[in-house]
MDTraj code that builds the backbone (N, CA, C; nanometers):
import mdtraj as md
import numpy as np

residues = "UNK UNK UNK UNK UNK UNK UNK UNK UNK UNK UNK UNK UNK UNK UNK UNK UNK UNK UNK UNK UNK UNK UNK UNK UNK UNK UNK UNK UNK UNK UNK UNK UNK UNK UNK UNK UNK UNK UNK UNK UNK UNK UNK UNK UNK UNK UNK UNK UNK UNK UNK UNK UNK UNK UNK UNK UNK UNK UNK UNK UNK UNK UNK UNK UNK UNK UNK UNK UNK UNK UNK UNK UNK UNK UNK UNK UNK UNK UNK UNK UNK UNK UNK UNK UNK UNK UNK UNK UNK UNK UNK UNK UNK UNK UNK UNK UNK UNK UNK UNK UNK UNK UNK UNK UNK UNK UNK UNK UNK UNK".split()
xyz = np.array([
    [0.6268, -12.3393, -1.6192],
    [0.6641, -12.2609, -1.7336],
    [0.7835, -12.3262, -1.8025],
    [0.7779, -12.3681, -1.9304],
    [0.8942, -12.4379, -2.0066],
    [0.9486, -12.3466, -2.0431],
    [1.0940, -12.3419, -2.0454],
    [1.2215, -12.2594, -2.0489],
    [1.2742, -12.3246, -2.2260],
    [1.2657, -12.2057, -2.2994],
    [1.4114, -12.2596, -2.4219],
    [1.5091, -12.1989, -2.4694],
    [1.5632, -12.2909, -2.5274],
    [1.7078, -12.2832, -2.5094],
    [1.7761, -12.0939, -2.5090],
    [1.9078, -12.0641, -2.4626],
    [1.9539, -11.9050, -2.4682],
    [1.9550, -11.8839, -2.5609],
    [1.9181, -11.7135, -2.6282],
    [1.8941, -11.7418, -2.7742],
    [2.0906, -11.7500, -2.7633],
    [2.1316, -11.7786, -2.9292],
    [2.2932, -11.7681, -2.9072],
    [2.3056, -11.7178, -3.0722],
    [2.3954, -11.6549, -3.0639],
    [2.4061, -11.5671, -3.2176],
    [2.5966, -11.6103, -3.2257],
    [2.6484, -11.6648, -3.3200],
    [2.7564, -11.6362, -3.3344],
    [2.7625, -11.5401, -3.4810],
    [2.8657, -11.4616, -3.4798],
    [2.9038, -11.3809, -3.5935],
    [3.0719, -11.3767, -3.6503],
    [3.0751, -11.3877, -3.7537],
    [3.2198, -11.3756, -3.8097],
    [3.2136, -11.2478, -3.8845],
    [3.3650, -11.1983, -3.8646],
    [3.3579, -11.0242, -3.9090],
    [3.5292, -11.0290, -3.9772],
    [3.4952, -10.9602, -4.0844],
    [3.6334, -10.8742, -4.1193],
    [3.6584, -10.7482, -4.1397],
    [3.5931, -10.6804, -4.0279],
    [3.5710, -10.4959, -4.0761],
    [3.5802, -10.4943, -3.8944],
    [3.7241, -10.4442, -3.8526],
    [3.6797, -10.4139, -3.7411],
    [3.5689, -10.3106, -3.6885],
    [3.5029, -10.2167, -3.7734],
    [3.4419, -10.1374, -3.7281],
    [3.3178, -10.1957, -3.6810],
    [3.2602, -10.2903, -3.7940],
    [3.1542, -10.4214, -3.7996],
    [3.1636, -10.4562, -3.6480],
    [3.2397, -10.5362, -3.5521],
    [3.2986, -10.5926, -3.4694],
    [3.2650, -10.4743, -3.3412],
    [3.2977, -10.3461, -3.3755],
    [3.3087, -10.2738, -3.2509],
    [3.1030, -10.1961, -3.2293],
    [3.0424, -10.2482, -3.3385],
    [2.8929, -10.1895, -3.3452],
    [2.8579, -10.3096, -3.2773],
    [2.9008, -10.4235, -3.3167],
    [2.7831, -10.5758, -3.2751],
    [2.8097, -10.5818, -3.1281],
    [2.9326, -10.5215, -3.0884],
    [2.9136, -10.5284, -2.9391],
    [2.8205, -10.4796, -2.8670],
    [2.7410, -10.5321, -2.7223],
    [2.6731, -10.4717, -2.6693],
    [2.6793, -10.4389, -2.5726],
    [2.6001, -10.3213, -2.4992],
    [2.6679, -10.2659, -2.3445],
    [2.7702, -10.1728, -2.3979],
    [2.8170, -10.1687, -2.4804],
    [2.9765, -10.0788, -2.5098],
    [2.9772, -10.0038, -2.6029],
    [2.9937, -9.8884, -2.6355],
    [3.0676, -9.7625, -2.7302],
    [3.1951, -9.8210, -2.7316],
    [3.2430, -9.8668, -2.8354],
    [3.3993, -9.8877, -2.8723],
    [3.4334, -9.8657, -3.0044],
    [3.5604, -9.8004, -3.0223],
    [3.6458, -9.8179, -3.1675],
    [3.7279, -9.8662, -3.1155],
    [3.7867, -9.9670, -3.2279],
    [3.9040, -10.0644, -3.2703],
    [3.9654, -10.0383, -3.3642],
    [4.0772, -10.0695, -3.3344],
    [4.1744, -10.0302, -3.4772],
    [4.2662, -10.1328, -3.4734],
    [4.2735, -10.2096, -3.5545],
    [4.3174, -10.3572, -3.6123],
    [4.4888, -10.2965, -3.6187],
    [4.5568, -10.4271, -3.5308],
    [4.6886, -10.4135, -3.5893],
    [4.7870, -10.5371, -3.6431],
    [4.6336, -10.6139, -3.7071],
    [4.6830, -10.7586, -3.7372],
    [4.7601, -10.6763, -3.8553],
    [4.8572, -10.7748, -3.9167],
    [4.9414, -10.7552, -4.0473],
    [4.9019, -10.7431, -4.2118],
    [4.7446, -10.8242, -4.1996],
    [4.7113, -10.8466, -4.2872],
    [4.5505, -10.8552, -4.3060],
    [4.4808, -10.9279, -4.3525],
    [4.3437, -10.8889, -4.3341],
    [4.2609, -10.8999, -4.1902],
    [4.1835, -10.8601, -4.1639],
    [4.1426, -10.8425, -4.0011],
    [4.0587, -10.9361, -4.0065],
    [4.0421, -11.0931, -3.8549],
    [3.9429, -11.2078, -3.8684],
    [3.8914, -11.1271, -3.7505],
    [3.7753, -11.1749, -3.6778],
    [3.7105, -11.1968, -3.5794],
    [3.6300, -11.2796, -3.5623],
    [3.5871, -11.3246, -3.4600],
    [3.3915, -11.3899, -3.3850],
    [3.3561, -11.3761, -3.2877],
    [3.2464, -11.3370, -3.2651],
    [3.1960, -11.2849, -3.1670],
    [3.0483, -11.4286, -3.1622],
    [3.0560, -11.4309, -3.0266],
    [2.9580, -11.5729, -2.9799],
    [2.9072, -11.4470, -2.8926],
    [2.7496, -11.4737, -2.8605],
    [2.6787, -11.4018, -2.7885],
    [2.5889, -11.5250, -2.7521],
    [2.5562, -11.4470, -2.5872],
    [2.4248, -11.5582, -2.5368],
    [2.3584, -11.4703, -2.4353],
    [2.2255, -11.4532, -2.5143],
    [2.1077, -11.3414, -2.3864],
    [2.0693, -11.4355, -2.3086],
    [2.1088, -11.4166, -2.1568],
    [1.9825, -11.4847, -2.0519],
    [1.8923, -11.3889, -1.9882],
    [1.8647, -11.2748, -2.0726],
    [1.7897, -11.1666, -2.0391],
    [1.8307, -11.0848, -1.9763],
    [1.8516, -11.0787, -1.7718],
    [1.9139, -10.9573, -1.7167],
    [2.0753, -10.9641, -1.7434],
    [2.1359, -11.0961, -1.7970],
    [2.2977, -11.1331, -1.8520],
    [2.3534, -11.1684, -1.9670],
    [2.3863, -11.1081, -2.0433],
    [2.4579, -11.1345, -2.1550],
    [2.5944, -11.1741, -2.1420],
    [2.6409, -11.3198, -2.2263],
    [2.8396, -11.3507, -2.2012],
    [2.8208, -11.2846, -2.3743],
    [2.9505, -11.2603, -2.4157],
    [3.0122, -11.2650, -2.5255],
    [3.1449, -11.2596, -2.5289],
    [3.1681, -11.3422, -2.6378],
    [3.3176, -11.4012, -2.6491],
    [3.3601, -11.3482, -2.7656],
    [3.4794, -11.2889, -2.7552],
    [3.5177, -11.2335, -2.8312],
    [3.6680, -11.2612, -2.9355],
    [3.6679, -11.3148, -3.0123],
    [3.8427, -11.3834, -3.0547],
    [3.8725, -11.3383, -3.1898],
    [3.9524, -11.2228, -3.1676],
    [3.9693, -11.1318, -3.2340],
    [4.1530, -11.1320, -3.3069],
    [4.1303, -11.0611, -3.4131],
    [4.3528, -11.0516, -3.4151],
    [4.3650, -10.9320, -3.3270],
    [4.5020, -10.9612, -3.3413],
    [4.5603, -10.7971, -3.3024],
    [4.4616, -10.6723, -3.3141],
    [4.4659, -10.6286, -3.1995],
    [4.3744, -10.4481, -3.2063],
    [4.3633, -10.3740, -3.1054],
    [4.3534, -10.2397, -3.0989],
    [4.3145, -10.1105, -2.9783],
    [4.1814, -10.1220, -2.9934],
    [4.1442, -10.1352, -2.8680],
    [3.9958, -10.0846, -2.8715],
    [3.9618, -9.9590, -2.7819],
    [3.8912, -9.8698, -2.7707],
    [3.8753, -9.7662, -2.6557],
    [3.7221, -9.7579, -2.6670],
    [3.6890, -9.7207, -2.5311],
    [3.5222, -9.6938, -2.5263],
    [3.4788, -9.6867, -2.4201],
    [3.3826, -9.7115, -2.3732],
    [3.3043, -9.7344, -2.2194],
    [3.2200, -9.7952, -2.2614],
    [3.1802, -9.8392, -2.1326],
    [3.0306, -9.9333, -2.0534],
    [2.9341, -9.8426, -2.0933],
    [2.8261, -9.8915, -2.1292],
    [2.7013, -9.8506, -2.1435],
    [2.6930, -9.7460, -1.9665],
    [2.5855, -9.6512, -1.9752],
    [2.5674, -9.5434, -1.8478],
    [2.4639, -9.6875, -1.7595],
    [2.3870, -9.7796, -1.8240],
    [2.3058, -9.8594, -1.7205],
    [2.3756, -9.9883, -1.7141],
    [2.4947, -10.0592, -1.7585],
    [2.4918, -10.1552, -1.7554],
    [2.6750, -10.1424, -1.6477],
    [2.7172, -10.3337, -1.6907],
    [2.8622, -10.2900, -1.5912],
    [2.8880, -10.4290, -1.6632],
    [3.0475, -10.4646, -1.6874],
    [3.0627, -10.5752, -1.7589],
    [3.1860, -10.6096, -1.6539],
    [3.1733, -10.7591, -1.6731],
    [3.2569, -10.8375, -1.5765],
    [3.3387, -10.9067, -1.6966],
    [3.4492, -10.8939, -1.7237],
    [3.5130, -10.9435, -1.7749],
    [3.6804, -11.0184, -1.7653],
    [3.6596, -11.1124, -1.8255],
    [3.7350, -11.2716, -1.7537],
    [3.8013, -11.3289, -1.8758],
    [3.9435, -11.3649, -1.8797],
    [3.9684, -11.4266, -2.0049],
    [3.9927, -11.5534, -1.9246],
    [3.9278, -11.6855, -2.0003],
    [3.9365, -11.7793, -2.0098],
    [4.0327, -11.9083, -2.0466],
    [4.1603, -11.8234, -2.0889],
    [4.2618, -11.9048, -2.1025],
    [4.3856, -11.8355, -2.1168],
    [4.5171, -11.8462, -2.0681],
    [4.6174, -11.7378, -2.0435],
    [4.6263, -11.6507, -2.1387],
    [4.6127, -11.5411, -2.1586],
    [4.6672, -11.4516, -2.2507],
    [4.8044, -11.4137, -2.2747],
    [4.8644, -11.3526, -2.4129],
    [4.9449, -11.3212, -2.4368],
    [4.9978, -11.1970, -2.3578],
    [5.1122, -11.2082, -2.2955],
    [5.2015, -11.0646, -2.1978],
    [5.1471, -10.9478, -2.2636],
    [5.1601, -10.9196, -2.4047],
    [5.1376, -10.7808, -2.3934],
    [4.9443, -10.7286, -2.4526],
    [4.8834, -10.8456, -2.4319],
    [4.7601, -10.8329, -2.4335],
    [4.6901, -10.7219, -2.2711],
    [4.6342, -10.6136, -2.2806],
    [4.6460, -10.5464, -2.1427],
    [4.5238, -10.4614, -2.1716],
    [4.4422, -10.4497, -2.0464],
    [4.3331, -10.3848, -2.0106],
    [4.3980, -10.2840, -1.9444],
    [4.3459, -10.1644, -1.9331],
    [4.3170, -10.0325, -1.8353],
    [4.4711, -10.0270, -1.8041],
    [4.5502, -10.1008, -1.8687],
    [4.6917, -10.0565, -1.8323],
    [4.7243, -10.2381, -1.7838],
    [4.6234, -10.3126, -1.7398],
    [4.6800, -10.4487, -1.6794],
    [4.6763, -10.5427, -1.7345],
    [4.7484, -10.6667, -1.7452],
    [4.7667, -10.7755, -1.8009],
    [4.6740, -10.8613, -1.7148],
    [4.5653, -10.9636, -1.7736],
    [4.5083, -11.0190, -1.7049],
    [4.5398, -11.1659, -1.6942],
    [4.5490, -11.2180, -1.5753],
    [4.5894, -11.3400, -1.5500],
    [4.4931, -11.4943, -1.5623],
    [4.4612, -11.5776, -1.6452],
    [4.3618, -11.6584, -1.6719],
    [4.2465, -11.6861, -1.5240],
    [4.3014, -11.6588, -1.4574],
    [4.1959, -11.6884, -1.3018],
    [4.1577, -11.5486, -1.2577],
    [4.1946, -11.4152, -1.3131],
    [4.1386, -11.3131, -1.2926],
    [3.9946, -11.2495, -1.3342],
    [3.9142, -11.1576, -1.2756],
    [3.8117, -11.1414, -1.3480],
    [3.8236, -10.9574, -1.3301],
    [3.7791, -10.8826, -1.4207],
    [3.7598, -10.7440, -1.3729],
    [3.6624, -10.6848, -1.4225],
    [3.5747, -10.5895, -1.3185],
    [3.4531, -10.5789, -1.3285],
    [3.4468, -10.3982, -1.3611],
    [3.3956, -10.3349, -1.4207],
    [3.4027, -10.2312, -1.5111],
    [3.2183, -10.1485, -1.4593],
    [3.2141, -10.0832, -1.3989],
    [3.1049, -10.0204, -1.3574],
    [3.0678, -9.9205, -1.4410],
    [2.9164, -9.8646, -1.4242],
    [2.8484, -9.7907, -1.5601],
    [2.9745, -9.6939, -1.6051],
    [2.9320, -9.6196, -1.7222],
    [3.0119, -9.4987, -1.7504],
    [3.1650, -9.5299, -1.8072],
    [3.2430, -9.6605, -1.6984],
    [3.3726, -9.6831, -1.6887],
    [3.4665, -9.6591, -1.8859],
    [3.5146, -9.5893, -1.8596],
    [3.6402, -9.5719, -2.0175],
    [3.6843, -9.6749, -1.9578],
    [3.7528, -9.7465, -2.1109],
    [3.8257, -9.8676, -2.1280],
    [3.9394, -9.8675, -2.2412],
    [4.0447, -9.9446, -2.2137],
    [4.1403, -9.9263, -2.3069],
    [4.2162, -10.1118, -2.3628],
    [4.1791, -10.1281, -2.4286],
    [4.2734, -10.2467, -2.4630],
    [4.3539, -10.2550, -2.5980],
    [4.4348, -10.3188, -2.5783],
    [4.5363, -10.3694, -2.6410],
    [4.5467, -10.5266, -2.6649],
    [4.4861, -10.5824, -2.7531],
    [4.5357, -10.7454, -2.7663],
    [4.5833, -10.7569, -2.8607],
    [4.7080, -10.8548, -2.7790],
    [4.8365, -10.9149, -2.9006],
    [4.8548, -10.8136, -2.9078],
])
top = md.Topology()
chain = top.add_chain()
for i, resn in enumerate(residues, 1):
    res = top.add_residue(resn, chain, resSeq=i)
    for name in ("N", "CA", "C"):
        top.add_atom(name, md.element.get_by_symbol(name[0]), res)
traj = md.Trajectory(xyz[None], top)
């Protein structure tokens, strides 16, 4: 059976609300506290039972939960800024934290 390629969607957004629908797995609002107009992109890649998406966003609150069937493992990939903070914690570039169905979520980046 020949395999092709993951599908991969990147998107650029300036409406955080835009930004908090394209997510998937998640119910979230965001509320932008960049200074000035709001950037984002969001990179997505389905491998069917796994979805990554990357998210590089300005300044913003987000609140929401995990989908009731799904659970997201989430990992930042390169040090973050101190007062960038999940569920109350600052995550450390070699950390990963894993968020089970149902789970409320709270962030703060930048």
């Amino acid at each position: 059976m020949a395999v092709g390629p993951a599908p991969v969607a990147v998107m650029v957004f300036d409406d955080p609300a835009v930004v908090a629908a394209a997510l998937r797995d998640v119910a979230v609002e965001y509320l932008s506290l960049a200074p000035g107009p709001f950037a984002a992109r969001l990179t997505s890649v389905d491998l069917g039972a796994m979805r990554f998406q990357d998210a590089l966003d300005d300044a913003h609150i987000g609140r929401g939960a995990v989908a009731p069937d799904r659970m997201l493992m989430l990992f930042a990939p390169e040090e973050l800024p101190p007062r960038t903070l999940l569920n109350g914690h600052a995550m450390a570039s070699a950390e990963a934290m894993v968020l089970g169905p149902s789970t409320e979520f709270f962030a703060r980046v930048r």
